[in-house]
ZAZA-573771 format. One record per residue (C-alpha): z, x, y. Coordinates in Angstrom, 2 decimals. Example, Ala and Ser with C-alpha at 12.3 -4.5 7.8 and 13.67 -1.06 7.14 Angstrom:
2
7.80 12.30 -4.50
7.14 13.67 -1.06
***
This chain:
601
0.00 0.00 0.00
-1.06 1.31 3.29
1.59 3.27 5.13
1.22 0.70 8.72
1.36 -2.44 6.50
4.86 -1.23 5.38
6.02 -0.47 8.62
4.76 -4.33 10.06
6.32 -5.62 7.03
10.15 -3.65 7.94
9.86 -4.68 11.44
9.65 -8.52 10.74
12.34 -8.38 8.21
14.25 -6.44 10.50
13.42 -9.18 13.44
14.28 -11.83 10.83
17.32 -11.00 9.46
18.79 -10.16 13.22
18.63 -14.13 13.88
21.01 -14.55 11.52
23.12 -11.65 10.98
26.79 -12.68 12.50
27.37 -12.25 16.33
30.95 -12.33 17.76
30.97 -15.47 19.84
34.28 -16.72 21.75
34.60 -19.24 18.16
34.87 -16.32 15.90
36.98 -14.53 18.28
39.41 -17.02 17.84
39.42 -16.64 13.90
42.04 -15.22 12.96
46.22 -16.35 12.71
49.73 -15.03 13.49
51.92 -14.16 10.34
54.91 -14.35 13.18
55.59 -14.84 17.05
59.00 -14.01 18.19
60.31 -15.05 21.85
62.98 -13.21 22.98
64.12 -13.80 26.77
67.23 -12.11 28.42
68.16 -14.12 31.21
70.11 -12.40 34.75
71.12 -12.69 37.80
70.52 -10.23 40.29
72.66 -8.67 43.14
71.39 -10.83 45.59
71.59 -14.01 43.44
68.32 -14.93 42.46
67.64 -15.30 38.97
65.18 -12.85 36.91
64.17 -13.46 33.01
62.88 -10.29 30.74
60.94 -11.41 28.27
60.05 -10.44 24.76
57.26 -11.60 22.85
57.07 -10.11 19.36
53.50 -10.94 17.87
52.06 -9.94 14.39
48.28 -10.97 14.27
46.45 -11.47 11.33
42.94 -10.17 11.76
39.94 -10.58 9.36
38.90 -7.14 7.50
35.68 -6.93 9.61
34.83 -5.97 12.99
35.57 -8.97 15.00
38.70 -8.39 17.25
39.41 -5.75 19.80
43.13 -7.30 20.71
44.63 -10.38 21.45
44.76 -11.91 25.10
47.62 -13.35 27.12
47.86 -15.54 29.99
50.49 -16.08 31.53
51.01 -18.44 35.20
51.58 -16.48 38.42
53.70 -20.02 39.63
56.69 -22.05 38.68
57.63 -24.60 41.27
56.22 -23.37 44.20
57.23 -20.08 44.00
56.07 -16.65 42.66
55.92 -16.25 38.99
53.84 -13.36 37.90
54.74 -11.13 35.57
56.33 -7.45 36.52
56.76 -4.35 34.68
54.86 -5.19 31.85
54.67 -3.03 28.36
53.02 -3.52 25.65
53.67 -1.12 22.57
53.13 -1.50 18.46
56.47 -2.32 16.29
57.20 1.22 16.24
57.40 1.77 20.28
54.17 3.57 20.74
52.53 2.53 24.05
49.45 -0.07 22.71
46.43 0.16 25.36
46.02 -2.62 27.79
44.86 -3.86 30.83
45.44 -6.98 32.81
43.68 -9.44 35.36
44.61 -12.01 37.64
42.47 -15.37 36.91
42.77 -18.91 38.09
46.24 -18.66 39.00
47.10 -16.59 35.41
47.90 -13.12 34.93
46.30 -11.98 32.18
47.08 -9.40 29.85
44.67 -7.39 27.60
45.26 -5.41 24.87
43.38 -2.79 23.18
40.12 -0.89 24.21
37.12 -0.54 22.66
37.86 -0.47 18.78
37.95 -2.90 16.60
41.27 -3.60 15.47
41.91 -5.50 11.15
44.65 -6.81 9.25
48.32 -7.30 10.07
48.55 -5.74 13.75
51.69 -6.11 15.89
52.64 -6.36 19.53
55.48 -6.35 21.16
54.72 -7.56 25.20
57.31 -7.05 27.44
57.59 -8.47 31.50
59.85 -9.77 33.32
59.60 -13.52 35.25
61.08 -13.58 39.00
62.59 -16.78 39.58
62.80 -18.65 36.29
65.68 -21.32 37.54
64.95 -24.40 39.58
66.46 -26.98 41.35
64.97 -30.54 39.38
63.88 -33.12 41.97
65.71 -35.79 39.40
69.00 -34.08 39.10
72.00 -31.83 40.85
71.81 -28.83 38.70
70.15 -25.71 38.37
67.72 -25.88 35.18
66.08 -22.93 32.73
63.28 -24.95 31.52
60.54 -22.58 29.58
57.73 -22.81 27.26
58.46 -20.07 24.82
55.49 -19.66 23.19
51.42 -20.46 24.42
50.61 -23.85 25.46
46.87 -23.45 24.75
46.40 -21.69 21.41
43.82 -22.18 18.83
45.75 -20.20 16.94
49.13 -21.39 13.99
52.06 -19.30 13.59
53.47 -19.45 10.18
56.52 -18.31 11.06
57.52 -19.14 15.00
61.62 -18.17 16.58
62.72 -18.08 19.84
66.29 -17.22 21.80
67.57 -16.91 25.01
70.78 -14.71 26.25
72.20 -15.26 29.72
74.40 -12.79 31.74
77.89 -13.42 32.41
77.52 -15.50 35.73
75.16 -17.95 33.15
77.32 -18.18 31.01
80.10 -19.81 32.72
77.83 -21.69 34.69
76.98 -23.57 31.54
77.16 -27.02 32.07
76.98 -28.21 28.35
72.93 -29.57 28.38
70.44 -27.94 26.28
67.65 -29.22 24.49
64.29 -27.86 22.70
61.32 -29.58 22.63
58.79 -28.80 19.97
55.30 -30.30 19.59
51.56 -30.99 21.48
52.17 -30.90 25.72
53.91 -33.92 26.22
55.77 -34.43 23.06
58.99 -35.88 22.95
59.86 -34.34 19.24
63.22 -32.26 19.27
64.55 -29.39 17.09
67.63 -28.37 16.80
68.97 -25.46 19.59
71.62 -23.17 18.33
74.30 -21.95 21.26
76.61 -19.14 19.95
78.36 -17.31 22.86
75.62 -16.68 25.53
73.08 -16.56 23.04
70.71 -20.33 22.31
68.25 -19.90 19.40
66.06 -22.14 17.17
65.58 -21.36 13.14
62.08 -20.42 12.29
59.71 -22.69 12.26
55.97 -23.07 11.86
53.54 -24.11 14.74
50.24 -25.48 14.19
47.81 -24.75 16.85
48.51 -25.82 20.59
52.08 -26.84 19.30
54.73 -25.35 21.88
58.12 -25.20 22.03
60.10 -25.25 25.06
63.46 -24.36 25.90
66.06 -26.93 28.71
69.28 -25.53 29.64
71.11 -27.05 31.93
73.98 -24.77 34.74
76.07 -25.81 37.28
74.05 -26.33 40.67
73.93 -23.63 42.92
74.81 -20.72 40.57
71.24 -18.63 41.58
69.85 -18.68 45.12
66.54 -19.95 45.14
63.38 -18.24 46.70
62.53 -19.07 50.02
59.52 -20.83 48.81
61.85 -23.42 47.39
64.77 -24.03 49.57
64.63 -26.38 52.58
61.76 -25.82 54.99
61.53 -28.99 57.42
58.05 -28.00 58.97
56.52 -28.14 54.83
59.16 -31.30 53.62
60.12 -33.41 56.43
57.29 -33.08 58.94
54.59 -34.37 56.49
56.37 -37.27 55.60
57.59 -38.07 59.18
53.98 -37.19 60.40
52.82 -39.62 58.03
55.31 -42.19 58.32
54.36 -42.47 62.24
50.54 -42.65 61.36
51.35 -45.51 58.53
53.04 -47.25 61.24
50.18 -46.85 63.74
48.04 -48.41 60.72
50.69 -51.35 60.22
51.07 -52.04 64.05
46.82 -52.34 63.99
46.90 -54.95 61.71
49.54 -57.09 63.50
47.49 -56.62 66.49
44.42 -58.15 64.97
46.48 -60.52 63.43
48.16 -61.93 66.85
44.70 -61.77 68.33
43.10 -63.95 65.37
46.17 -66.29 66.07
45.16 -66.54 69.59
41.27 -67.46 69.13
42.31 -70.50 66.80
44.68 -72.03 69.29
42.91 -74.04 72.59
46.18 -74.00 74.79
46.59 -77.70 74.03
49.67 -79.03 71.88
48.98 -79.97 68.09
48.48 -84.08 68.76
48.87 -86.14 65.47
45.74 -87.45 64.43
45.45 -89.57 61.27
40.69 -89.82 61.35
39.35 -87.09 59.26
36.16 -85.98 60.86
33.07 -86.37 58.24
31.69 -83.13 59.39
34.95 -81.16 58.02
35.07 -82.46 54.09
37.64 -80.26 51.72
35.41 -77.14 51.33
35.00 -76.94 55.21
38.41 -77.70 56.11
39.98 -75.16 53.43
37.72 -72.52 55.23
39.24 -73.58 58.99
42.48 -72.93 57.91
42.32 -69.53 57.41
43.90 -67.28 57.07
46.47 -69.46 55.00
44.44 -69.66 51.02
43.98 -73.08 50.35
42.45 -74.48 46.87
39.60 -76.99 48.19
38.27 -78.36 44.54
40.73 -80.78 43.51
40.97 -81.86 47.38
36.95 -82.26 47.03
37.08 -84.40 44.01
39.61 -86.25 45.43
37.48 -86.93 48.70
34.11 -87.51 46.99
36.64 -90.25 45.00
38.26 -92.43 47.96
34.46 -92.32 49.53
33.13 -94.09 46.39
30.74 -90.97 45.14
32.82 -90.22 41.71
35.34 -92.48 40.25
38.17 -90.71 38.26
38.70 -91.78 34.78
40.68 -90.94 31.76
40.08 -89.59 27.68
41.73 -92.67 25.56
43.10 -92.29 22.23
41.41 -93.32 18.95
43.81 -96.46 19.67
42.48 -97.47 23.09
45.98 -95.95 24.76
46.13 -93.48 27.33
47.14 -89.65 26.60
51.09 -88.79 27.60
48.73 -86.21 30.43
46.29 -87.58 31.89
42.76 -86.39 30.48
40.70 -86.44 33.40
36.88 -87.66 33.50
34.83 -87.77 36.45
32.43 -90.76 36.45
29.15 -90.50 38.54
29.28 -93.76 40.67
25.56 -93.28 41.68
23.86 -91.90 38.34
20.17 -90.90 39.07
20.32 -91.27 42.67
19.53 -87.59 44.64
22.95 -86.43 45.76
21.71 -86.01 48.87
20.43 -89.50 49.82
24.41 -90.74 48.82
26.37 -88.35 50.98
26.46 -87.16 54.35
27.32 -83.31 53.84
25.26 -80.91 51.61
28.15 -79.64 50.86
29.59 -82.76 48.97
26.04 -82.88 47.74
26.49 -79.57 45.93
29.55 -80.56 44.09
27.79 -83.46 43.05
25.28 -81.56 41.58
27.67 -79.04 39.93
29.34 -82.13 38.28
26.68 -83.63 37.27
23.87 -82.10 35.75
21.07 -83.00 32.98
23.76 -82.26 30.00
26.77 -84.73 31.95
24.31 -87.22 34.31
26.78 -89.65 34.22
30.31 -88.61 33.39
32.44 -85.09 33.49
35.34 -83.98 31.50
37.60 -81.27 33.30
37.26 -78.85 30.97
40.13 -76.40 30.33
38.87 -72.88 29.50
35.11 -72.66 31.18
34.01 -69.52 33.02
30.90 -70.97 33.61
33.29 -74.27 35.51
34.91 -71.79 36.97
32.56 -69.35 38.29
30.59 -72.59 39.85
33.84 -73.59 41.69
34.60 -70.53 42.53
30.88 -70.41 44.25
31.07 -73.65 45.79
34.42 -72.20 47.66
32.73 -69.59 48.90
30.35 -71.40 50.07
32.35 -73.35 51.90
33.49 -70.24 54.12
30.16 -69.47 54.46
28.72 -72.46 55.77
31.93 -72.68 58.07
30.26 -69.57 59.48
26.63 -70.93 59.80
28.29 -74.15 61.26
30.10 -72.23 64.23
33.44 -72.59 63.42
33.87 -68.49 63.30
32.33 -65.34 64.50
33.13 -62.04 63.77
35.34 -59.59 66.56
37.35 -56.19 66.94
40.16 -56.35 68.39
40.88 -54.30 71.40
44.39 -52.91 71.11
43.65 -52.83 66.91
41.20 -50.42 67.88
43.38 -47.68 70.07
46.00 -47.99 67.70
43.68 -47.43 64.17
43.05 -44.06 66.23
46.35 -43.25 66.90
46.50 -43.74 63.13
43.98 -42.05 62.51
44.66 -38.94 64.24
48.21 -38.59 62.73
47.05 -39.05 59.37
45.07 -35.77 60.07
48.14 -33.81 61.25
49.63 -35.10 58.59
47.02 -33.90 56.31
47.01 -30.53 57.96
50.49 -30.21 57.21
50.29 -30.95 53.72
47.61 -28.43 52.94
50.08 -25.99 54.97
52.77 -26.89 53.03
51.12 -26.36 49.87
50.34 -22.89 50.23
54.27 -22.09 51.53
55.51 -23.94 48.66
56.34 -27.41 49.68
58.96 -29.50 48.18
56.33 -32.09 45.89
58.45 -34.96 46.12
58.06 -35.29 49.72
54.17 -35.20 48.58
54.43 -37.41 46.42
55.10 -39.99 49.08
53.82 -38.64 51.93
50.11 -38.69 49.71
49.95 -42.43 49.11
51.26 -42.80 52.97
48.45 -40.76 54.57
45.65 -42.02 52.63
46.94 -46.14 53.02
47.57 -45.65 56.53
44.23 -43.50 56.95
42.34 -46.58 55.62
43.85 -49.23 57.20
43.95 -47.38 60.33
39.53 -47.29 59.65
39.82 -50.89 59.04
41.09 -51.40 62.77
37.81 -50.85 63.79
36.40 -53.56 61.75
34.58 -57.01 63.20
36.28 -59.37 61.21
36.57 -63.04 61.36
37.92 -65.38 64.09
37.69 -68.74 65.07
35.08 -69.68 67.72
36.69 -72.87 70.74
34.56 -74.91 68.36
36.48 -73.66 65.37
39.91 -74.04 67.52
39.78 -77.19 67.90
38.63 -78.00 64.32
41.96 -75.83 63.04
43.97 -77.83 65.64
42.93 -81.49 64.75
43.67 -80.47 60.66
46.70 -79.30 61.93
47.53 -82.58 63.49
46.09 -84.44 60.23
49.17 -82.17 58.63
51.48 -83.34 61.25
50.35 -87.44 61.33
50.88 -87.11 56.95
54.23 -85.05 57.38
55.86 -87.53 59.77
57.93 -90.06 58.65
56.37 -94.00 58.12
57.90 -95.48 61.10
56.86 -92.87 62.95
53.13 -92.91 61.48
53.03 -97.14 62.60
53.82 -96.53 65.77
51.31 -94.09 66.52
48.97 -96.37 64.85
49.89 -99.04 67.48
49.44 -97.11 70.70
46.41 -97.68 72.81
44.59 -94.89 71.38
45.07 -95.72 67.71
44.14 -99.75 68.68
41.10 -98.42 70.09
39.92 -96.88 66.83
41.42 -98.77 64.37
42.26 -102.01 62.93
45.98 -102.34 62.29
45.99 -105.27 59.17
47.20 -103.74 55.99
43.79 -103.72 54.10
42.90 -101.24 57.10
45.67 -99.28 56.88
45.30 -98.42 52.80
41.97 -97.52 53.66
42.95 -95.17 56.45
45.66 -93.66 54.13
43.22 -93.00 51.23
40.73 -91.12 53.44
43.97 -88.84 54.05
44.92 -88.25 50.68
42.71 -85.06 50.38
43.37 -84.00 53.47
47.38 -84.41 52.35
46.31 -82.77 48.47
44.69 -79.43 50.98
47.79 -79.12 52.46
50.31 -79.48 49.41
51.66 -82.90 50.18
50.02 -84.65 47.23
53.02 -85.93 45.89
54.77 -87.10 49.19
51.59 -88.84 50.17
50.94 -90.72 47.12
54.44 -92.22 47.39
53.18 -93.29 50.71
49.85 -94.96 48.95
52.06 -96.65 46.42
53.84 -97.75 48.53
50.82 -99.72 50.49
49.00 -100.52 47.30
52.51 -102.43 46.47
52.33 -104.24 50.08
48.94 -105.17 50.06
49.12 -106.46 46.18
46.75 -103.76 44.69
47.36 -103.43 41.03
45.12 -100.02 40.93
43.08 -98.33 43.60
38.97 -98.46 42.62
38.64 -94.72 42.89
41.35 -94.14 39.95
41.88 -97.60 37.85
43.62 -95.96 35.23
46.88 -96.25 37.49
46.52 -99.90 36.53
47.81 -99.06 33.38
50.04 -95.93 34.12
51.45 -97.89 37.05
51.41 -97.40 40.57
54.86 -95.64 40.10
53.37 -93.08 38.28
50.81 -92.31 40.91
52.49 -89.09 42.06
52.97 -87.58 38.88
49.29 -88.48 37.55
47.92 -87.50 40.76
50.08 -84.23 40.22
48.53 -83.53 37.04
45.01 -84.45 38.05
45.43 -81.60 40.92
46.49 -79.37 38.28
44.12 -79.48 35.43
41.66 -79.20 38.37
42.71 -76.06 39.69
43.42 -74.78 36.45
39.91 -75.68 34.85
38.55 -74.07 38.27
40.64 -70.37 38.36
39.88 -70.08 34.67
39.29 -66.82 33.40
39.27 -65.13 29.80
42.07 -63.62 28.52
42.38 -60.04 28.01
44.66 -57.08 26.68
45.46 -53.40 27.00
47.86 -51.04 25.85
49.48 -47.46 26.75
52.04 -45.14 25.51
54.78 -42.61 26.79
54.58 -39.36 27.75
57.66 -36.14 26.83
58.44 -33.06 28.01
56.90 -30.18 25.25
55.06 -28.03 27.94
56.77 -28.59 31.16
58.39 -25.76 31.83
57.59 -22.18 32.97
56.02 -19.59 31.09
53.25 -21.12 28.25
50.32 -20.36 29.51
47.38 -19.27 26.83
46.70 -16.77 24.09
43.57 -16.24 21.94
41.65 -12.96 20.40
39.13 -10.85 22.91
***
């Protein structure tokens, strides 16, 4: 075989074979386990009184017999509650003492230790990494002591240790400073699982124990507050813990004060100067939907109100569900019966707005009669849509336009601007090492008062003098059904009210039932009704023609069935589906100091 041909044919195996001969990637670096991991952390106080831990970590690493590892790598954070944490006078030798290479490198807030050089290292390979921790003892936000709370071992580790110990000895100033709580966690960040923490003298330890991968185990102990001096990064600093809440305090009262300002100068364009005069007509141009829109701000349900109104004007009759007997349910079953079946609902009404609820109620599958039904979202969402509606025609009807107001406007800015100080000092605070809870309330304050003071700016809705004095003559249909009967008659009998009305009894009921969803808008249903029985009684009317079924219940029970009707209305219109959701707790494995990561390089 030619000599060339044997070289082309060694090249491509050569080219071949390299696409799948094994590379070290940062997955196989990982490969590999820890026979052991010891923790060992001598905990002192220094002259000055701040607290200083020297730690220990003992590690024998199990690495495969090929070239794949160079060392192991360990990162530890350079912060513990706002304050310095990085590790000092580090070491790293083999179990015999002899100095093992290294090198270290600061990264994303971790201090990062390297061991080894350029060889490979196999097999059972120990290291013993020794630093010491400036300020290991904090102040909890949650209690009056001085705490010692540690991760003794990696937090992120791909890594299981079959054999895993830890301990802790603290100086004689510790020592009696021991208040008597100590606890160690074990498990995933956030685990709640316990093992048992050995205290003998000054010395806390845990039995040996294996950890799976990303398993830590952290050490609480609890001393009398006060015993170490804290670094300045975490004692009292009013410019990084008082200022930003105060700061933001002011600019969440700014935002407040903007919103009372719009809402005194809404208050101000629905009012004509005149007094509130009883009135007992209800103007055909303001049915339910309208009215419940003129009344804002207060929320008002229009849909039972509606029903009721396209009832007493003889568009829908309401009817009941009888038994397989003939007899009447205990609760009224409510059936809406189309008076005017076929008829456009247009051509038998005078608002398009009563015409739309007549077609809502009665389309091509119900022409002629409507249950209420009692879990629809379709119901629902067309009621829902018809309310709206209703707010929005009050708009194209010129009942409301849309305004700033003024003084809302200077005071959003003030807002505004002190929400940015605020702000400022936060991010100040944050690199001087700021106490967090004052963060954690002076966060939600700045960014609520931030918006609200931007919503200060906004056009929003107020009533238009046309819209005034619609708001004002509801109000006095509120005030004519609130008064008491005598007082109702004799306003009825002034010159005004014989003007406009006939005062026989027949006139009267009739007057009354054009009120009752007016009364049903405003939440006086119930009194009202009384009021109706009370004339139905007078004038000798068993049953009124818009709900006959009282004939049977009795007009005594016309509060509580007209209770009920106004409930399964409003409950068939706010229906929505039912849903669920779930959570769990959280622990403590992983809060503390110390952890950081590990892994092979």
């Amino acid at each position: 075989m030619p000599a060339p041909f044997l070289s082309l044919v060694a090249a491509l195996f050569l080219s071949v074979s390299s696409l799948f001969s094994p590379a070290v990637t940062q997955s196989t670096l990982e490969d590999f386990s820890y026979e052991s991991w010891n923790t060992h952390i001598d905990l002192e106080t220094t002259e000055d009184g701040r607290a200083v831990a020297h730690v220990t970590e003992t590690l024998v690493a199990l690495f495969p017999d090929h070239d794949q590892n160079k060392g192991i790598v360990r990162g530890i954070p350079t912060t513990f509650h706002g304050a310095n944490s990085k590790p000092e006078n580090v070491t790293v030798t083999d179990e015999n003492g002899a100095a093992t290479p290294f090198f270290t490198e600061t990264e994303d807030r971790f201090f990062v230790i390297l061991t080894g050089n350029d060889d490979y290292v196999q097999g059972r390979t120990t290291y013993v990494i020794s630093y010491d921790i400036p300020d290991p003892v904090f102040v909890p936000d949650d209690a009056e002591v001085d705490e010692f709370l540690w991760d003794m071992v990696s937090v992120d580790r791909a890594q299981a240790i079959d054999s895993f110990s830890a301990s802790v000895t603290v100086d004689d100033a510790l020592s009696a400073a021991f208040n008597g709580d100590m606890t160690a966690y074990a498990g995933v960040a956030g685990s709640r699982n316990t093992v048992n923490l050995r205290h003998e003298g000054d010395r806390f330890s845990i039995d040996p124990l294996p950890l799976g991968p990303n398993v830590v185990v952290t050490f609480g102990l609890g001393f009398a507050k006060d015993t170490v001096v804290q670094p300045p990064k975490r004692q009292s600093n009013p410019v990084v813990t008082i200022m930003p809440f105060a700061v933001s305090l002011a600019s969440m009262g700014a935002a407040v004060a903007a919103q009372i300002a719009f809402v005194r100068f809404r208050r101000r364009h629905r009012e004509t100067g005149r007094a509130i005069i009883a009135q007992y007509e209800a103007p055909a141009q303001l049915p339910p939907l309208i009215a419940a829109a003129i009344m804002h701000p207060a929320s008002l349900d229009p849909i039972a109100p509606e029903y009721l109104h396209l009832a007493v004007k003889g568009n829908i009759r309401i009817e009941e569900q009888l038994k397989a007997n003939g007899n009447l349910y205990r609760e009224p079953r409510i059936v809406l019966r189309n008076m005017t079946p076929g008829a456009a609902s247009h051509s038998v009404t005078d608002d398009a707005l009563d015409a739309a609820m007549l077609d809502a109620l009665f389309t091509s599958k119900y022409p002629e009669t409507r249950p209420i039904p009692k879990s629809s979202t379709k119901f629902a969402s067309r009621m829902g849509q018809l309310t709206a509606d209703g707010k929005r025609e009050s708009d194209k009807r010129g009942y409301f336009t849309r305004k700033a107001s003024p003084v809302s406007k200077v005071l959003g800015l003030v807002g505004i601007g002190l929400a940015i100080v605020s702000a400022a000092l936060l991010a100040y605070a944050s690199a001087t090492g700021f106490d967090r809870g004052i963060t954690l309330v002076a966060m939600p304050l700045i960014t609520t008062s931030l918006a609200l003071s931007i919503f200060g700016f906004f056009k929003r809705r107020v009533h238009t003098p046309l819209g005034a004095e619609a708001y004002e003559h509801l109000e006095g249909l509120k005030l004519f059904i609130s008064v008491a009967e005598a007082e109702r008659i004799r306003m009825l009998q002034s010159h005004s009210g014989a003007e406009r009305a006939e005062l026989d009894g027949v006139a009267v009921v009739q007057l009354y039932e054009r009120l009752l969803p007016y009364a049903t808008l405003f939440g006086l249903e119930k009194e009202w009704s009384r009021v109706l029985a009370s004339r139905y009684e007078a004038e000798r009317i068993s049953a009124p023609y818009w709900y006959p079924y009282l004939a049977t219940r009795g007009l005594s029970s016309m509060s509580n069935s007209l209770g009920a009707f106004s409930g399964a209305v409003t409950s068939a219109a706010s229906y929505t589906a039912s849903t669920s959701s779930g959570s769990s707790g959280g622990g403590f494995a992983g809060g503390g100091g110390g952890g950081g990561f590990s892994g092979g390089r």
